[in-house]
N, C-alpha and C positions, 0 to 999 in steps of 0.2 A: 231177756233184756229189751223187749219190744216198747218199752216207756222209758228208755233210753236212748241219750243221742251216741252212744257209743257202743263199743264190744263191753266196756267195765261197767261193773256194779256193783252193788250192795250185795254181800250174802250174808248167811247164818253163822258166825264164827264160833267157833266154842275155843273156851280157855280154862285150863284148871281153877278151880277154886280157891284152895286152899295150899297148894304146893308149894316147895321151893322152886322158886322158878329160873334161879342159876343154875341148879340142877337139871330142870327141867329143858331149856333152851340148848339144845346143840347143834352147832355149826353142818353146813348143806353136805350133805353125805358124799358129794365127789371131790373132795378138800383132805388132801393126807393121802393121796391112796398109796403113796410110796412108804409112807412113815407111821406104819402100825403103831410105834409108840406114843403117838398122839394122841388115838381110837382107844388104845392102852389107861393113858392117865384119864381121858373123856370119864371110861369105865369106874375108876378109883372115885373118881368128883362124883359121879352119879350114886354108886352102891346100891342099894335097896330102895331109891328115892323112886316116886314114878318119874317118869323121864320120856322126852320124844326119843330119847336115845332106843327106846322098846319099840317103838312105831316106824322106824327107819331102817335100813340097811346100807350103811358106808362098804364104799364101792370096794374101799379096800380088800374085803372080804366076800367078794364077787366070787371069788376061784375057789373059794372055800367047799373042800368036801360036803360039810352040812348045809349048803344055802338051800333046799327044800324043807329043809326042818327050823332055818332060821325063819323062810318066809311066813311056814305056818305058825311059830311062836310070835311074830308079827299081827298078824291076824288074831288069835287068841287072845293076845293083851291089849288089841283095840278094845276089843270085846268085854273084857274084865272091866278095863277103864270106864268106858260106856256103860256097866250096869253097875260097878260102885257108883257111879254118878260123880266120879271127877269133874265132868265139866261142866262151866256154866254157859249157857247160848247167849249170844247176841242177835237177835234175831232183824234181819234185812240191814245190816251193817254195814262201816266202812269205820278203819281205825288210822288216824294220824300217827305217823312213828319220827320220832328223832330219835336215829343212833349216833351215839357216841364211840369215833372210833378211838380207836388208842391212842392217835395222835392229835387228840382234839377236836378234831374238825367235826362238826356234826353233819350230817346226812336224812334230808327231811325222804317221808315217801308216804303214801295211801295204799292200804292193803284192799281188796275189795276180793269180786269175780270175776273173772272173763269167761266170753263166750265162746267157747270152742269152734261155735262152726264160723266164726271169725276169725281162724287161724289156721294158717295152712304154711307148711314152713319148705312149701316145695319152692325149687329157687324157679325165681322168674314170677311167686304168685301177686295178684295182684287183692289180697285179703288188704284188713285191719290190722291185723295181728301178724308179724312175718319173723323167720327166725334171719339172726344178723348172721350168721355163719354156717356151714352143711352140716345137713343133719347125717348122722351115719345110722344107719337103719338096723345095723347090729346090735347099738345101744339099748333100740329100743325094748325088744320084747323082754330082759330080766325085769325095768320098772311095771313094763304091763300084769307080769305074774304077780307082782307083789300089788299091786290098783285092784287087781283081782281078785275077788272075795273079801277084800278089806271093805270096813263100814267107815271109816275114815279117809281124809287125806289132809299131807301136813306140806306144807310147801317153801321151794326156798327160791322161787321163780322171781325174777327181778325184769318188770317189764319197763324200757325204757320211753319217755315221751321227750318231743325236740320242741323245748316251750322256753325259748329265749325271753322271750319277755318276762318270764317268769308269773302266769296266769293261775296256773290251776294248781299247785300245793304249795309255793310259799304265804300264799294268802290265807291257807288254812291256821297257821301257826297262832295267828291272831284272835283265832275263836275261843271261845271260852265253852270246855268241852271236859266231860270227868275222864280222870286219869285212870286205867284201866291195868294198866301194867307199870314199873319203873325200876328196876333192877339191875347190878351188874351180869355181864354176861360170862362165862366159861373160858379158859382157856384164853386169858388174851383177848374177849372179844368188845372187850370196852362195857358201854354203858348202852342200855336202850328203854325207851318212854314210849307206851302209847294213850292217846286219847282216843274214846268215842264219839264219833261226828253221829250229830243227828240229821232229820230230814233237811234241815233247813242247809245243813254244811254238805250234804251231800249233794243237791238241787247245784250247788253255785261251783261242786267240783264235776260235776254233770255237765253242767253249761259252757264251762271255761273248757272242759276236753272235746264238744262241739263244736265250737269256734276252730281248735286247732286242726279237728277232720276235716272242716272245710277247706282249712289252706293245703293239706296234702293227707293225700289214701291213707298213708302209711303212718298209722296212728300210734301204733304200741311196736317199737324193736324185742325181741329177746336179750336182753343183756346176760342175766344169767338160766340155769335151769332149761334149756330150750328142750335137754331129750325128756326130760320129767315132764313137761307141756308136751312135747308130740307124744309121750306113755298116755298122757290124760287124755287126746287125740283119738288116736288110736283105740284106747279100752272104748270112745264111748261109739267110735265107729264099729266096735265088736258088737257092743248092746245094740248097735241100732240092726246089724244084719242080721244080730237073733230074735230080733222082735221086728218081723216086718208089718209094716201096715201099724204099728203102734204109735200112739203120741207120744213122742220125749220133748217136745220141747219145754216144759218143765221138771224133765227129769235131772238131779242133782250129778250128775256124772258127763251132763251140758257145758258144766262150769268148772273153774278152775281156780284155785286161791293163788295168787299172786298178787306182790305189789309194785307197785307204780313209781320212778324215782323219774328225775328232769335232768336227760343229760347235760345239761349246762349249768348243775349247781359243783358249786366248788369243790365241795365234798368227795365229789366220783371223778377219780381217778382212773387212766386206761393203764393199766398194765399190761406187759407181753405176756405168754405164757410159752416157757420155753420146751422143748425137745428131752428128754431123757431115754435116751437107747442101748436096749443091751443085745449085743450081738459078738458070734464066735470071735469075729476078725473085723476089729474098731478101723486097723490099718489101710485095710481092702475097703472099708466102706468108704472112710474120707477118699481115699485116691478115685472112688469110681465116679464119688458125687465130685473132685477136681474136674472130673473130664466133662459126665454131664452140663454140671452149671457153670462150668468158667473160672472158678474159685481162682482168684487172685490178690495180692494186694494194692495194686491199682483200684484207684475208686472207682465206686461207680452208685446208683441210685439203690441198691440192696445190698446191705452187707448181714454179715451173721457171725457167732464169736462161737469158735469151737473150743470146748471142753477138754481134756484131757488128761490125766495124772496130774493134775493141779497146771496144767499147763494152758494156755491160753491163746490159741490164733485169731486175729481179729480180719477178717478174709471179705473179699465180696464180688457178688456172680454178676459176671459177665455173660451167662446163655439163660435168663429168668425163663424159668414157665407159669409163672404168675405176676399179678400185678403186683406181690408185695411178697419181700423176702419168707416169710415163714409159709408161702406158699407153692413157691419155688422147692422150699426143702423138705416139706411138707410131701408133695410129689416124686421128688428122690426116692424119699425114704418109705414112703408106700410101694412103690416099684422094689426097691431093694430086698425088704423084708420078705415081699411077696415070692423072693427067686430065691432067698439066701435063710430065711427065717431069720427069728430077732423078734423082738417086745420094746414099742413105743410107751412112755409115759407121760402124761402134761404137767411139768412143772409151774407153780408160783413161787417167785424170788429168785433173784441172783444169787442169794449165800447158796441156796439147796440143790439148785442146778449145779454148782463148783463140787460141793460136797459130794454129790451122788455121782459124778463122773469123778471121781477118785479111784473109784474101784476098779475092781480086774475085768474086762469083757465090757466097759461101758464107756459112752461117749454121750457127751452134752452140747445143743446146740439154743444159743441165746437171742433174743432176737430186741429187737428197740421198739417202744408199743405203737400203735399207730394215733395218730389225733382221733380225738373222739369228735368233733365238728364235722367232722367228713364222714361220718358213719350212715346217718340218712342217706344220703345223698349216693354211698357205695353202694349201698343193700337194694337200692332204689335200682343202678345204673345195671349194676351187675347181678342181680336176684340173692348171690350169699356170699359173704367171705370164708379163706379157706377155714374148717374146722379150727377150732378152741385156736386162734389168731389172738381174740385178746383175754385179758381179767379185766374186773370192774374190781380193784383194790387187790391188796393181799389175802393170803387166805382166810387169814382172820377177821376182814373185814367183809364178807363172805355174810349170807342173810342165815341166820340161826332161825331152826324150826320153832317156832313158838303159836301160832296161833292153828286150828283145823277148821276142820269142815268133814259132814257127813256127805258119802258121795252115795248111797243107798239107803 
């Protein structure tokens, strides 16, 4: 990216050809992981179609017996793909997307590259690229196995920019650019458009992300995908220690396909992302975390809504150990597990969190999202917020695999 004023670029995109591309498009693999029956119907819509759904592994099915045999059929069908010749390149690209989410609203963004050794998601760094929340370092190495040996990568990485004035991609909307994709999406996932920017669109979204590094370091947040960006991190810090003395700085595993949205368009939405736990003794856990954190109904600046057989306590801590309720509880319930065992999940939505804590052994913990204004400015003060703290929409509204890149 060294003829650019930023970490983001143009790269090589590839897109199917000729495919169904509702088929083809399905939502970021860490979405559903509680509700196999989603991954379920995904599977029905797809059938025999080609599909990113072959290139991907939903998290869901992390724990699964066979994930060395799915990964390698992952790898295989990049492979197929690539010599039937599914795709067609776009070669030193950047594509305009308006998604249409369900509820109207559209959602502008610019998909390009990032430069990897612009992003470093250690808290406290003082990179380009920085993740908004802790990275947990166990996520990492499943996405690395599957980066590894694959000839592709499909990405659902949503990097945020703080461009109040609105500079660098609603101006784009105005170009007169061919349309390259336009379809409904799967599942719920609304509508999505993309156009191809050429040299001259990309030069003026170049320029306008220059402007904005100058006014603070902190160019591009993680909104979503951060451990799929430190996987992509990571693998190309693997290549670089098996090739020492090698030039990579052209090598395709430098870069990263991700796209670009403005936290301040109407569009993006913070959602919380709430708690689901399953543990022997639900009873013992709420009265431990009472004593820990203060849990009262007296207010106070952190409250949190506990879950239970349909049952509902709207409580709030009086002893925080973080600056923002879901980090407070967040820390509880890492301690707890850690003495007591139990299984945390990250919920999107109010209904599913209610739902999922109905059952036997489980409890639900809901939280209120935090303003998305203050998000520079916390990631800045503080290097990260506690883990999966917010969503950027519903799950649905969640960036669907659609566009690749070859990383070998």
């Amino acid at each position: 990216m060294a003829n650019y004023k930023t970490a983001f670029g143009p790269a090589d995109i590839l897109l199917p050809r000729e495919s169904d591309l509702t088929k083809w498009a399905v939502v970021a693999c860490d979405q559903h992981t509680s509700e196999p029956e989603y991954w379920l119907g995904t599977e029905k819509t797809v059938g025999d179609s080609p599909s990113a759904l072959r290139l991907i592994l939903p998290e869901a099915y992390l724990g699964a017996k066979d994930i060395r045999e799915r990964e390698d059929k992952i790898h295989k069908t990049m492979e197929e793909y690539l010599s039937a010749g599914i795709f067609k390149e776009y070669k030193n690209a950047m594509v305009y997307v308006e998604r249409t989410l369900a509820d109207g609203r559209v959602r502008k963004g610019i998909v390009g590259a990032i430069d990897l050794e612009e992003y470093d998601y250690a808290p406290g760094s003082n990179s380009q690229v920085r993740a908004t929340e802790a990275t947990v370092a166990s996520r990492i190495p499943p996405r690395v196995e599957i980066r590894d040996g694959a000839p592709l990568e499909l990405s659902h990485v949503m990097l945020l920019i703080d461009d109040p004035g609105f500079t660098v991609i609603e101006p784009i909307a105005d170009v007169d650019a061919p349309i390259i994709y336009d379809f409904d999406l799967m599942q719920s996932g609304g509508h999505i458009r993309g156009r191809l920017l050429d040299g001259e669109a990309i030069a003026k979204v170049d320029g306008a992300l220059g402007k904005l590094r100058e006014k603070c370091p902190l160019t591009f947040a993680v909104g979503d995908g951060n451990h799929s960006l430190a996987a992509a991190k990571a693998y190309y810090e693997k290549l670089k220690k098996e090739n020492p003395g090698a030039d990579m700085s052209a090598h395709p595993a430098r870069y990263a396909l991700c796209e670009i949205v403005n936290l301040h368009s109407e569009a993006l939405t913070f959602e919380a992302i709430h708690r689901f736990v399953k543990v022997d003794d639900p009873y013992r856990l709420v009265f431990e975390m009472s004593l820990d954190l203060g849990l009262s109904g007296l207010p106070s600046e952190q409250r949190v809504k506990i879950h239970r057989n349909y049952i509902i306590r709207d409580l709030c801590i009086h002893n925080p150990q973080s600056k923002l309720a879901v980090g407070s509880v967040q820390a509880f319930l890492d301690g707890f597990i850690e003495r007591n065992g139990g299984e945390i999940d990250y919920i999107h939505g109010n209904d599913v969190i209610r739902r999922l804590a109905s059952e036997q052994g489980t409890i639900g913990f809901e939280f209120e999202p935090i303003k998305k204004e203050e998000l520079f400015g916390a990631v800045i003060a503080d290097g990260a917020l506690p883990r999966k703290t917010f969503s950027m929409g519903e799950a649905e509204d969640k960036r669907y695999y659609l566009e690749a890149r070859r990383i070998r």
